[in-house]
N, C-alpha and C positions, 0 to 999 in steps of 0.2 A: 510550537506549531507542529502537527501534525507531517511526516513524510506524505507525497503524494505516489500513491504506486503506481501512476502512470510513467513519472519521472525516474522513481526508481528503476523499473522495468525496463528505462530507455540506458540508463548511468554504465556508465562502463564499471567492471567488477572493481578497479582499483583507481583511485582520481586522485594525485596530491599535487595544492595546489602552492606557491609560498613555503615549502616547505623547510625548515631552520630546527637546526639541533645543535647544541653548543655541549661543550662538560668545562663547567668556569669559561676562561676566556679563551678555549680550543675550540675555532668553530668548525663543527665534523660537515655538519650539510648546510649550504647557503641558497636557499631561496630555491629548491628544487621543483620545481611544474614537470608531471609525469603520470600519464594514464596508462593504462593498461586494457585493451579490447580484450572480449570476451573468445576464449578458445584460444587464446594468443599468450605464445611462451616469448618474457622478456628475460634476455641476459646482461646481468648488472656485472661490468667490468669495471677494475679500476688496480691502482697498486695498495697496499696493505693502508688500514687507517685515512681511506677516503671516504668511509662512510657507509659504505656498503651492505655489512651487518647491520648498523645500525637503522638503515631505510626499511631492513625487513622488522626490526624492532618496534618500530613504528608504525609500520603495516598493519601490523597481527595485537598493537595494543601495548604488548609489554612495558613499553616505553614511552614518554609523549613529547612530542616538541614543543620548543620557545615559542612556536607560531606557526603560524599557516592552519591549514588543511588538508584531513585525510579524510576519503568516504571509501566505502566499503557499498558496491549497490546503490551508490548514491547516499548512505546512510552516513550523515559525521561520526566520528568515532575518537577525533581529540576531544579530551577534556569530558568523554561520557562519564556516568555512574558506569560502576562493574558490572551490575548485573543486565544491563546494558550493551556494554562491550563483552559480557562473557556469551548472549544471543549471537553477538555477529559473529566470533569466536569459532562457533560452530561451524561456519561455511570455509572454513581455512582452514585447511594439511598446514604443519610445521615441520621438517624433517632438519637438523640441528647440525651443525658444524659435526659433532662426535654424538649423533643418533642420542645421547642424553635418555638412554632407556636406565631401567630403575634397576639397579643390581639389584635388590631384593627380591625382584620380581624373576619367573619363566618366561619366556619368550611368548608364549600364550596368555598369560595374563597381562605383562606388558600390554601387548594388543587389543586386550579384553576392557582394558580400564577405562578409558574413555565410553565405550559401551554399556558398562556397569551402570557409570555415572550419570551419563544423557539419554541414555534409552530406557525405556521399558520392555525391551527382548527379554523373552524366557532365558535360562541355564543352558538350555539345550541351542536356543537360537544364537546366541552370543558363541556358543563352541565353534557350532559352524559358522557362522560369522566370519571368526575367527581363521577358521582351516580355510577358508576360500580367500581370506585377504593374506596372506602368508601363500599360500599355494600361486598366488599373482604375480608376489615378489620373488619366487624359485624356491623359496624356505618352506617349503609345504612337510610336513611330518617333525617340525622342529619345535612343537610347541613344548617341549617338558624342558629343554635344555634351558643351559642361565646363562645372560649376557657374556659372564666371564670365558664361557666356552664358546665364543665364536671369535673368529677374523672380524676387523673393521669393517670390510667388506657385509661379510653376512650382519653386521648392527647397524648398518648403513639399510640393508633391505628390510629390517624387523621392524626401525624407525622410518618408513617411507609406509608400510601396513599398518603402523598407530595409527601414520597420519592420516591413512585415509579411513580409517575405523568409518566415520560417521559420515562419509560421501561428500566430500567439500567438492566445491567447486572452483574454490580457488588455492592453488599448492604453492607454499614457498620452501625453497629450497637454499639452506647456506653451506656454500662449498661442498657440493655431494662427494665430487672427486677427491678431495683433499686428505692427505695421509695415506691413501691407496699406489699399488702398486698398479703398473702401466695395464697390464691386464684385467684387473678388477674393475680400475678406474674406467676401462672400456666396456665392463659389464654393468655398471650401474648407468652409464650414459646411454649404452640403447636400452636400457630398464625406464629409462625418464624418455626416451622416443618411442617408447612402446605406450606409455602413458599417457605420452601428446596423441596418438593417434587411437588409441581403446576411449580414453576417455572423454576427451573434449575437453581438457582442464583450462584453467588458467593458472596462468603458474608465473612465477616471476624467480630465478635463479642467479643466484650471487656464487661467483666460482671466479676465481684464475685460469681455468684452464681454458685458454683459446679455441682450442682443437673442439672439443666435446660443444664449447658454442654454435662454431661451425657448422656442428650435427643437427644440433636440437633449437637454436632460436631463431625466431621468427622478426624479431627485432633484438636490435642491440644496446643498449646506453653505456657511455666510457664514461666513467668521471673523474675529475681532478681538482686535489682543494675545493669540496663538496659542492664543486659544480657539475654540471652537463657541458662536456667536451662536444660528444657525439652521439647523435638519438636519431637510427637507421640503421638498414638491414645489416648483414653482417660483408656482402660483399662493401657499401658505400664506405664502413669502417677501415678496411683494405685499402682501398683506395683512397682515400684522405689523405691529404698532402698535410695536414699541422704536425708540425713537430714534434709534438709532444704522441699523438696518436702512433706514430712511424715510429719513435723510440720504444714505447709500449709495447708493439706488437712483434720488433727484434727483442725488446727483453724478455718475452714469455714464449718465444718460437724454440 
């Protein structure tokens, strides 16, 4: 049956409903319900292997769960064909634990490739393209260099310009902070609140870092043994009396 685009039009950018992911008899997400409003940055908390990555996995397709439901726009996207899931594809930034840019590649073609691939821009317009979404991320003049020559830091900004190559609307982000030093790690966080506020994104960010939450989400979710602890602002989280939320946030302070 056909989508109706009145429906879609109305769907919030991200809607899982039932959501269940298992590896054998480890089950990582248990029956997850979680939307995501449009222009609204959620921050997924939790302690290592609750699931976390694995929900942006699922997000963006990579992946597919045991069950439930994931839409995109309203659009399902478990259990699509590819070519299928590689249309919604389109409307989602990925930026990866370790920016996962192509050694082989300059920092400008990195960039470039997506554009290559899905667009019909000219040689010329794909360059600037290119200068303009780098010059966003502070790496502006860095297109000849090669992965191997930058800080985590600077693969962390060149992987956030891939991502938005093709102007998605909705940005996922896994662990931006993570591996960075105190200060870098503070430069990429107002780089993703510079973002919430230039672009209008939607965005959904999986990170440990408490603090950088603090800055940039608009909502919160904790999870535990792939449930929903806690799904509310970031002051409500603070305040929560369960136990387990209170231990959480002395172990990550």
């Amino acid at each position: 049956m056909a989508n109706n685009p009145k429906l879609i039009e109305s769907a919030p950018p991200i809607a899982a409903q039932r959501l269940c992911k298992s590896f054998g008899e480890h089950i990582v997400l248990n029956g997850i319900d979680l939307a995501v409003a449009r222009n609204e940055t959620l921050v997924v908390l939790g302690r290592s292997g609750t699931g976390k990555s694995v929900l942006l996995k699922l997000i963006v397709g990579l992946q597919q769960p045991n069950s439930g439901s994931i839409r995109i726009h309203g659009q399902e996207i478990a259990g699509v064909e590819m070519d299928e899931l590689s249309t919604v594809r389109k409307k989602i930034g990925f930026l990866f634990q370790q920016a996962a840019l192509y050694d082989s590649m300059t920092v400008g073609d990195n960039v470039e490739f997506s554009l290559l691939r899905h667009t019909k821009l000219s040689e010329g317009e794909r360059k600037t393209r290119v200068g303009e979404l780098l010059a966003g991320v502070g790496m502006d003049g860095e297109q000849g260099k090669m992965p191997s020559d930058l800080s985590g830091g600077m693969q962390k900004r060149v992987g956030l310009a891939r991502a938005l190559a093709l102007d998605p609307d909705i940005l996922l982000f896994d662990e931006p902070t993570s591996g960075l030093d105190p200060i870098t790690s503070c430069e990429v966080i107002q780089l993703i609140v510079k973002l919430k506020t230039e672009r209008k994104l939607t965005s959904v960010v999986v990170t440990h870092d408490v603090h950088g939450a603090r800055l940039f989400a608009d909502r919160v979710v904790l999870l535990r043994e792939g449930s929903v602890v806690v799904d509310g602002t970031f002051d409500q989280l603070v305040k929560s009396q369960d136990p387990f939320v209170i231990q959480f946030l002395r172990d990550a302070a």
